[in-house]
C-alpha positions as CSV (number, residue, x, y, z in Angstrom):
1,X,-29.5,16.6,146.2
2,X,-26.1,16.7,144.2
3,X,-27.3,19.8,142.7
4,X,-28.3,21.6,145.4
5,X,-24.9,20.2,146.8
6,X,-23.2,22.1,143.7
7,X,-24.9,25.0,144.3
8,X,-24.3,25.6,148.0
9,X,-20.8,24.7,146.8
10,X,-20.8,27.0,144.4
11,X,-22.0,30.1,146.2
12,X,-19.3,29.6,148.6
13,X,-17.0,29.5,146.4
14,X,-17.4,33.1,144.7
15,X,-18.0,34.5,148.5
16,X,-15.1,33.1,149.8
17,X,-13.2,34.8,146.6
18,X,-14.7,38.1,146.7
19,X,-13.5,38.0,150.8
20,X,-9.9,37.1,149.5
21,X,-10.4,39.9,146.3
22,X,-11.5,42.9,149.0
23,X,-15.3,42.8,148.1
24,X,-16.8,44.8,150.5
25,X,-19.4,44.1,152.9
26,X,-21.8,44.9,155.8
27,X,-20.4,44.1,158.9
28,X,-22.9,45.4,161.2
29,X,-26.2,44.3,160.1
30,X,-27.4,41.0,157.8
31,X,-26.2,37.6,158.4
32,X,-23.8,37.4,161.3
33,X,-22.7,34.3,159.9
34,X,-21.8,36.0,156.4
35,X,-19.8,38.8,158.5
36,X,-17.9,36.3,160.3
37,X,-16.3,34.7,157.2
38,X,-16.3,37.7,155.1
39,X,-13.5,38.6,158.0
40,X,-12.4,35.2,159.0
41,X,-11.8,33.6,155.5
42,X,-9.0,36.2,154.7
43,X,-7.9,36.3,158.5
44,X,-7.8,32.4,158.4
45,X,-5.9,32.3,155.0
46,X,-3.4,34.7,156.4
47,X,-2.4,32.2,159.1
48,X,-2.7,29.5,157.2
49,X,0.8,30.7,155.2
50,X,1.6,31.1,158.3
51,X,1.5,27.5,158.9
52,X,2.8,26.6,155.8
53,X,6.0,29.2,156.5
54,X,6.5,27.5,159.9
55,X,7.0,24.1,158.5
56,X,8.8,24.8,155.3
57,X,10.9,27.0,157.5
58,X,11.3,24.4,159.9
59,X,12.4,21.6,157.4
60,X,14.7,24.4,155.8
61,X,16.6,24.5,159.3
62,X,16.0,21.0,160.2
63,X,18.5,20.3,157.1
64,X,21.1,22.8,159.3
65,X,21.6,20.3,162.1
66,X,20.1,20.2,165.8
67,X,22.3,22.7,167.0
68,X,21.1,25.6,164.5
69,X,18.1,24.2,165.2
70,X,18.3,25.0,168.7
71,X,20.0,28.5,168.1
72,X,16.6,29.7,165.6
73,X,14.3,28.5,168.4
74,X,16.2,30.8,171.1
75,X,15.9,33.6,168.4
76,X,12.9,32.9,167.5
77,X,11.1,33.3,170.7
78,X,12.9,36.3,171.6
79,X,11.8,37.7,168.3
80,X,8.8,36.7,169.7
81,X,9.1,38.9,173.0
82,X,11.0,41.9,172.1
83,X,8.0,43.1,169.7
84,X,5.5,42.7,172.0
85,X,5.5,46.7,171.3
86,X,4.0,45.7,167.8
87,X,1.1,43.6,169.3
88,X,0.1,46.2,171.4
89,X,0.3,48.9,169.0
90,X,-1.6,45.8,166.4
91,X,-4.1,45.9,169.3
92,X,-4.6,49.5,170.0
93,X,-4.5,50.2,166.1
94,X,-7.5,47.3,165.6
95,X,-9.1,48.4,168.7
96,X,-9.7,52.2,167.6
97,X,-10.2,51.3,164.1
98,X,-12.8,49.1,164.5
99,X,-14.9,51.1,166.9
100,X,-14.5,54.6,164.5
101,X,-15.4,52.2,161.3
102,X,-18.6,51.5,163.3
103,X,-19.0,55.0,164.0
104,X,-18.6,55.7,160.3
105,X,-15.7,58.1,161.4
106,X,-13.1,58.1,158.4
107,X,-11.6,60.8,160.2
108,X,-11.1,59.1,163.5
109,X,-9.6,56.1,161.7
110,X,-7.2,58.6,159.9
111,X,-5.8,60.4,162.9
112,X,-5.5,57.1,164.3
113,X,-3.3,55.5,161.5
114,X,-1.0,58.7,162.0
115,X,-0.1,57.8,165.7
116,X,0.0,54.0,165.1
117,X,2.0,54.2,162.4
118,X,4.5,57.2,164.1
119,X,4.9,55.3,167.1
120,X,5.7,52.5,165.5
121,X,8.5,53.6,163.4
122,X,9.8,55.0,166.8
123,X,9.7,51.6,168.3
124,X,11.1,50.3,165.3
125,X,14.2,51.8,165.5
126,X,14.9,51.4,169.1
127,X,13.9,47.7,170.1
128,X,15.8,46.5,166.3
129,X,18.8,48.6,167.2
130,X,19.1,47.8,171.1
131,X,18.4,44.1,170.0
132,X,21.0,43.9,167.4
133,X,23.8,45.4,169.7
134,X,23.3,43.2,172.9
135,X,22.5,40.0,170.5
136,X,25.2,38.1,171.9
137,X,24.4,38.5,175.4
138,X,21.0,37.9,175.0
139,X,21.4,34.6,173.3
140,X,23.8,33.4,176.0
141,X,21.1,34.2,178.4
142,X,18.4,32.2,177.2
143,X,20.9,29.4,177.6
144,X,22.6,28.9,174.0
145,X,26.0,30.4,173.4
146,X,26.1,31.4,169.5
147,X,29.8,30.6,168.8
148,X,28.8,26.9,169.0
149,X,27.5,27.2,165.2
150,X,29.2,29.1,162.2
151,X,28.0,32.7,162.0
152,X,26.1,31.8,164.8
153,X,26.3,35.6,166.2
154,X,26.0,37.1,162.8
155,X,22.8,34.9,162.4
156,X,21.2,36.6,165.9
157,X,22.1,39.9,164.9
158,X,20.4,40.0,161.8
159,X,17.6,38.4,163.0
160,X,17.1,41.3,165.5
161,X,17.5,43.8,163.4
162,X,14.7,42.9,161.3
163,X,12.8,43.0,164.6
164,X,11.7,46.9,163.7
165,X,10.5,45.8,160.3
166,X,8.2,43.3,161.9
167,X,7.0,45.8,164.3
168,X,5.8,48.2,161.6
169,X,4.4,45.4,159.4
170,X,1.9,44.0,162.8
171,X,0.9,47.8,163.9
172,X,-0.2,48.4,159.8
173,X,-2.3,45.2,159.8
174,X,-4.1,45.8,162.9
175,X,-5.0,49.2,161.1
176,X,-5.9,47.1,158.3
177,X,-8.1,43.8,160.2
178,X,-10.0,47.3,161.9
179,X,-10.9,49.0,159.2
180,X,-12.7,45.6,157.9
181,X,-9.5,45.3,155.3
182,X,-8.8,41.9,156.2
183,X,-7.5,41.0,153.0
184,X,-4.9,43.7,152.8
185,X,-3.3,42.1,155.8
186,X,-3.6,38.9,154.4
187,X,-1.4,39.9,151.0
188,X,1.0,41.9,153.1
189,X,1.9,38.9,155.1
190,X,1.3,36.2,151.8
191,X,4.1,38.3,150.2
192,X,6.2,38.6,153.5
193,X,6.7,34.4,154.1
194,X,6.3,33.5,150.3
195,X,9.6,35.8,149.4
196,X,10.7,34.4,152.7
197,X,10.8,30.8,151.5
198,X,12.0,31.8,148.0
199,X,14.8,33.6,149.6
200,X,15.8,30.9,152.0
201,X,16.2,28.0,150.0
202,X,18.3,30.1,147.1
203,X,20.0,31.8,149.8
204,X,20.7,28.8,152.4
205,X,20.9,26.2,149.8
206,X,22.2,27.9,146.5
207,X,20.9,28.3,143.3
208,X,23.2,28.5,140.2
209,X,25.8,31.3,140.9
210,X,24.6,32.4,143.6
211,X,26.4,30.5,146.5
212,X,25.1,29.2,149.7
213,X,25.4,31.2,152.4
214,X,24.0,28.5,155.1
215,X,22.8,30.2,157.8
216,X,23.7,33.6,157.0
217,X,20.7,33.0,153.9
218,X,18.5,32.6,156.2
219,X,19.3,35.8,157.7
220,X,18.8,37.4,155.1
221,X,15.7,36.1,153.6
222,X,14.4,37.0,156.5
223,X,15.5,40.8,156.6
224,X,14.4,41.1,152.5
225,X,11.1,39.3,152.7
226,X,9.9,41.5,155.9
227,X,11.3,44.9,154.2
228,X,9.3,44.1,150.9
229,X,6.3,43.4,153.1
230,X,6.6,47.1,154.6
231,X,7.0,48.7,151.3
232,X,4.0,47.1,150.1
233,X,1.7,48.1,152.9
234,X,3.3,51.6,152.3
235,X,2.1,51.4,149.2
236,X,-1.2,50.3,150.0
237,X,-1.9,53.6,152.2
238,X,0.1,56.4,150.1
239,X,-2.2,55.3,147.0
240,X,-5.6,54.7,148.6
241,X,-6.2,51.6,148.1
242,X,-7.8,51.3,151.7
243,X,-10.7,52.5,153.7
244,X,-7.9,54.5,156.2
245,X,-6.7,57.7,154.6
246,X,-3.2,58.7,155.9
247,X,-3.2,61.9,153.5
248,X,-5.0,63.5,155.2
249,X,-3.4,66.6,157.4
250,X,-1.6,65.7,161.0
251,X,-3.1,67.2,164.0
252,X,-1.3,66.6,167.6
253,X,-4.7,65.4,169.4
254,X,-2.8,64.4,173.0
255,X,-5.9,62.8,174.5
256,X,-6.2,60.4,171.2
257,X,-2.1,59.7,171.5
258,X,-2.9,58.7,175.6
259,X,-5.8,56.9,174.6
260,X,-3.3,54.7,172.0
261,X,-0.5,53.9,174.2
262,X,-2.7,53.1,177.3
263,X,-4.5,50.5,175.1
264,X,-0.9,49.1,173.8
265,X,0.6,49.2,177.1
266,X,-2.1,47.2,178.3
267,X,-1.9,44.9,174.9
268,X,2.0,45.1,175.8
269,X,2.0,43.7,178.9
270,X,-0.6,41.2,177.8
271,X,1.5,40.4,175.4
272,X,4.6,40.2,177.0
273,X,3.2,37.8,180.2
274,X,2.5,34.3,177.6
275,X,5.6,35.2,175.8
276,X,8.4,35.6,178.9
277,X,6.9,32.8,180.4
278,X,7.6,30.3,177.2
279,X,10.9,31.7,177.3
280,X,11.0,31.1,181.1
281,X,9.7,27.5,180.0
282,X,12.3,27.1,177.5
283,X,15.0,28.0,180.3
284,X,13.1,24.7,182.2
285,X,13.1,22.8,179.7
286,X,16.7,23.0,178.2
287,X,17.9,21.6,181.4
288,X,16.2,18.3,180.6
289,X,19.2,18.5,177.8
290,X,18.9,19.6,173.7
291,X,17.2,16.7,172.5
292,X,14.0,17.4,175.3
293,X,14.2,21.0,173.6
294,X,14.4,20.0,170.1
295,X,11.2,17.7,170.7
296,X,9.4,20.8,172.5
297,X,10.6,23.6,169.9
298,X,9.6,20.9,166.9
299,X,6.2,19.8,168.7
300,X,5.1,23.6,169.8
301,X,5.7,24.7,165.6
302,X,3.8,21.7,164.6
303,X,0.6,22.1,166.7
304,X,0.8,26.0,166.3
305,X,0.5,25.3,162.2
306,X,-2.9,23.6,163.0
307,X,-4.4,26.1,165.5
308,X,-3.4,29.3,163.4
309,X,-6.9,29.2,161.7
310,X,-8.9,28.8,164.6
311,X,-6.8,32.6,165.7
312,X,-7.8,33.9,162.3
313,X,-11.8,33.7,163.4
314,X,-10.5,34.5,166.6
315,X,-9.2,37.8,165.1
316,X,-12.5,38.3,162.8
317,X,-14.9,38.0,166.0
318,X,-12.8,41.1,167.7
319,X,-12.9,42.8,164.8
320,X,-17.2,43.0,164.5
321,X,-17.3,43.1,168.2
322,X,-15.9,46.3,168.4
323,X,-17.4,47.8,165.3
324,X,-21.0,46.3,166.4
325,X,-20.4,47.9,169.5
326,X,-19.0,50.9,167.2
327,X,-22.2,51.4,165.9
328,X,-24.4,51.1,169.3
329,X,-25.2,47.0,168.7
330,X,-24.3,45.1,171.8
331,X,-26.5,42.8,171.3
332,X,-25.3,41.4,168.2
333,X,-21.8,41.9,169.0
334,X,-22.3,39.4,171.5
335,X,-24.3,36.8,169.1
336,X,-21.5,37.0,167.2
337,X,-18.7,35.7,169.5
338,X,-20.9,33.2,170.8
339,X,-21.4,31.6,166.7
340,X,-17.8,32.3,166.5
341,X,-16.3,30.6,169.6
342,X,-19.1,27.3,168.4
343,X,-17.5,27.5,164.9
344,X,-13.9,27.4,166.5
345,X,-14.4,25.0,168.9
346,X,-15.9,22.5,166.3
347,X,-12.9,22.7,164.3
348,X,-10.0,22.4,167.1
349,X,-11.8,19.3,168.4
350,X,-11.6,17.4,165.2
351,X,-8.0,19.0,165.0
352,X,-7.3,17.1,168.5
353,X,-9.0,13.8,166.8
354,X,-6.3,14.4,164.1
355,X,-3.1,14.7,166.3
356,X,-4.4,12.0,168.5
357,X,-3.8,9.6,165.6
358,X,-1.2,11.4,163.6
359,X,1.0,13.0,165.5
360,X,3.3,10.3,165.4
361,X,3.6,9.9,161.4
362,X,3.3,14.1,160.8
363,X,6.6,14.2,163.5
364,X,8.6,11.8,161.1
365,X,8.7,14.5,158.3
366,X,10.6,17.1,161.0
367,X,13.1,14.6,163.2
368,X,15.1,11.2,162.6
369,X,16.0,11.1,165.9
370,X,14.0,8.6,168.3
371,X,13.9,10.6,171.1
372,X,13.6,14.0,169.6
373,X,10.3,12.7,168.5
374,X,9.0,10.9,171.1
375,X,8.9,14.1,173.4
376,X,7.2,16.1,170.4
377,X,4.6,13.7,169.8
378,X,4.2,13.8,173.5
379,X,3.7,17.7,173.6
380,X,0.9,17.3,170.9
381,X,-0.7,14.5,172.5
382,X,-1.2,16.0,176.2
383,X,-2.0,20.1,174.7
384,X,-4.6,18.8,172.4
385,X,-6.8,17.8,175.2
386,X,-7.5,21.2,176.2
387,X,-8.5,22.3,172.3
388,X,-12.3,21.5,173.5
389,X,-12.0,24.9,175.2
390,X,-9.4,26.3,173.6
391,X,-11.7,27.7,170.6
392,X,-13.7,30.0,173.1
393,X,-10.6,31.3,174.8
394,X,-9.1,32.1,171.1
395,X,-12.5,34.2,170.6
396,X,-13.5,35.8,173.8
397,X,-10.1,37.0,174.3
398,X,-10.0,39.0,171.2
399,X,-13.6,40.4,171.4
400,X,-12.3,41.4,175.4
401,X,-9.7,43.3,173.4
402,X,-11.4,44.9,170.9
403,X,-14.6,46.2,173.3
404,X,-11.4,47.9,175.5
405,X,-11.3,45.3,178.2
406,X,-7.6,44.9,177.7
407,X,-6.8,45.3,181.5
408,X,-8.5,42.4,182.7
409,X,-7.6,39.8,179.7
410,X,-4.0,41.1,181.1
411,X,-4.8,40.2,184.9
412,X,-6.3,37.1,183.3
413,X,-3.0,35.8,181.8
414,X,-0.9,36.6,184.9
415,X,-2.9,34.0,186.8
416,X,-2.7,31.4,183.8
417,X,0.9,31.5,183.1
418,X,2.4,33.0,186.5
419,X,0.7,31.8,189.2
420,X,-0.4,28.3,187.7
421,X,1.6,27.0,184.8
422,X,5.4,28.0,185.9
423,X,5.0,26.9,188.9
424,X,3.2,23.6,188.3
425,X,5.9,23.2,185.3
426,X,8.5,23.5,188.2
427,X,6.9,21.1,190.9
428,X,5.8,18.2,188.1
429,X,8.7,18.6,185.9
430,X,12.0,19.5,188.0
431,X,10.7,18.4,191.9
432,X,8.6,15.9,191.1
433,X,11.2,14.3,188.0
434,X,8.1,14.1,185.7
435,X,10.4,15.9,183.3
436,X,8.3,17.2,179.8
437,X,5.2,15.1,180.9
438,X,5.0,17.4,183.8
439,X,5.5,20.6,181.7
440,X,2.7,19.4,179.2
441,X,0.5,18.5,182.5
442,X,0.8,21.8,183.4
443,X,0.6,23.5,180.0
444,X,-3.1,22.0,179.9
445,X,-4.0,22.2,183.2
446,X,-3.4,26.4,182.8
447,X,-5.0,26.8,179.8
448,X,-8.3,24.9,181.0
449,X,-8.6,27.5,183.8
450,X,-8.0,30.4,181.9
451,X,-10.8,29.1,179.5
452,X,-13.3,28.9,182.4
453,X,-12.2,32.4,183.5
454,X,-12.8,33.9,179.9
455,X,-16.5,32.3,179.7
456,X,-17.2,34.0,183.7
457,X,-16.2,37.2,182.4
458,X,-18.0,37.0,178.5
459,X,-21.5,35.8,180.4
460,X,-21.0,39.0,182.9
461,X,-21.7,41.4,180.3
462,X,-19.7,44.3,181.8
463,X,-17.7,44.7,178.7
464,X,-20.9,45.9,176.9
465,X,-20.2,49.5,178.5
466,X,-17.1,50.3,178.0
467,X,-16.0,53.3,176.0
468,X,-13.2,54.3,173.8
């Protein structure tokens, strides 16, 4: 038994390194299983420093004081909406990619790369620059005024500029996760929040004679880490160290460029409906006073570090669903988002067990203040319930979005965060005085829906057909 044990163990192992090293494999036929983690380990380790970034970067600012605190959670979910443009170009680049890598057209993934990566710059430029100039008034709108903290403005204006640099860095790595390059995207964004957190704590803190610059340092960590990330992906295409050649010569193909930015307008606006309703939430929330936002802005970071994973097989079931439907396979496309949605939604339930009896102690480590952490611990508490269903939503969402069904994922979210949660968060929360126990109440009760409406659609089968 214990060395069969060491064998399985083993194996596992040097798969799961040659999915982290680039080994290439079949994504289309052979064990669906094997395709799901050749995709999902890298995809999964990806967001994984991403939940290690959020919390060191939240114990970095947590050393800054509530009131920065509060200032980087405005910012930080503005960040948040204004590059929406990047998630719907990350989802029109994946989208095409994957179904032309199914296709076996490495032409078709090239001409693609060269209108992702155009309109991107373009984005780039205007959303970091508009951002940067109307900083001030944007912060004072989401109901923080930056002059209560040193260099508070400074801080925001930074911050916003760097908003084009994440904008390229999410369209490359959708170009990436759709060519089956999963682990490119993973080191691009390792080496993004790793320099991030070097940078920070000799920046904020100080190190020898370099001074500390407070919040400014984190600023600029943040601007430095997400340039170097660019320049490496840069790299990565200019010296062919991917499946997408960018070398190749630029033809204007207009009916390609439509096809693109319907897909991202579509993965725009679906973006752009969760994300201006959290801000819409925060709005809510931050009349219940800065300590009920601290504990919402510290629980929402914690419990986002834990499902990040389940996201990253979330990602690596869209991915093979459109290059199994890429290469004329509907039938396993769909075996695979059913094993994957099983596989996520056995992890998030023992993920609920966990914050069900933890949350308490893991909340200590981010807040000394009593009340600050008794509304975080509350958030975790009441949104865990809905992770039983949470893992399908994660999956069938993507694989919606990657066989071109964007529209409808899009109509999707406007009933679960505009016609169910804000308005529930209103009646519980502000009519009915529930206060954050009513936002959480609504929070799950939304996301339970839209769970039911994600399985309706997946079991229809309609998405089988479409063409891109």
């Amino acid at each position: 038994m214990m060395r069969k044990f060491l064998h399985i163990l083993k194996e596992g192992t040097v798969f799961a390194y040659g999915a982290l090293a680039g080994k290439k494999a079949e994504l289309t036929s052979g064990s669906i299983n094997r395709s799901i983690f050749s995709l999902a380990i890298p995809m999964v380790m990806e967001l994984v420093m991403e939940s290690v970034f959020v919390s060191v970067n939240l114990l970095i600012i947590a050393k800054l004081g509530d009131k920065v605190l509060g200032l980087v959670g405005i910012t930080d979910n503005y960040v948040n909406f204004a590059y929406a443009i990047a998630v719907g170009l990350g989802i029109a680049a994946a989208t095409l990619t994957a179904r032309r890598a199914g296709e076996k057209d490495k032409e078709g993934m090239g001409k693609t790369a060269h209108y992702i990566i155009m309109l991107a710059l373009f984005f780039a430029l205007l959303i970091g620059g508009l951002s940067c100039y109307f900083a001030g008034e944007i912060v004072g709108f989401l109901g923080i005024n930056a002059g209560i903290v040193n260099d508070g403005l400074s801080f925001s204006r930074l911050v916003f500029i760097s908003i084009g640099l994440v904008i390229l860095r999410l369209s490359i790595n959708g170009l990436f996760r759709g060519a089956g390059d999963a682990d490119l995207a993973m080191k691009s964004l390792w080496l993004c929040h790793i320099s991030n957190i070097v940078f920070a704590v000799v920046l904020v803190f100080g190190v020898g004679f370099i001074p500390a610059f407070g919040l400014l340092g984190l600023a600029y960590a943040t601007i430095l880490s997400r340039l170097l990330a660019v320049l490496y992906q840069f790299f990565i295409l200019l010296t062919g160290k991917t499946s997408i050649n960018i070398l190749m010569k630029f033809d204007f193909d207009r009916p390609l460029l439509q096809k693109i930015l319907k897909i991202a307008f579509g993965g725009l606006v679906q973006y752009i409906i969760p994300t201006s309703s959290w801000l819409i939430m925060v709005k809510i929330i931050s009349t219940f006073g800065t300590t009920a936002l601290a504990g919402y802005i510290i629980a929402q970071r914690i419990a986002s570090v834990a499902t990040m994973p389940a996201w990253g097989i979330g990602n690596a079931a869209g991915v093979l669903t459109g290059q199994n439907l890429g290469a004329g396979d509907p039938v396993r496309a769909e075996k695979t988002v059913w094993r994957a949605g099983t596989i996520n939604m056995s992890y998030l339930i023992a993920v609920a067990l966990f914050w069900q009896l933890a949350a308490e102690h893991v909340v200590k480590f981010f807040t000394v203040e009593s009340e600050v952490a008794r509304y975080a611990v509350q958030y975790i508490h009441v949104v865990s319930m809905a992770y039983l269903l949470l893992g399908f939503t994660m999956v069938i969402s993507r694989a919606l979005n990657a066989a071109g069904n964007i529209m409808q994922v899009t109509l999707l979210y406007i009933i679960m965060f505009y016609i169910i949660q804000l308005p529930l968060a209103y009646l519980l929360g502000v009519r009915l005085q529930w206060e954050l126990k009513g936002i959480f109440t609504a929070i799950v009760s939304s996301e339970i829906v839209l769970a039911v409406l994600f399985l309706m659609i997946f079991k229809n089968g309609k998405w089988k057909t479409i063409k891109i």
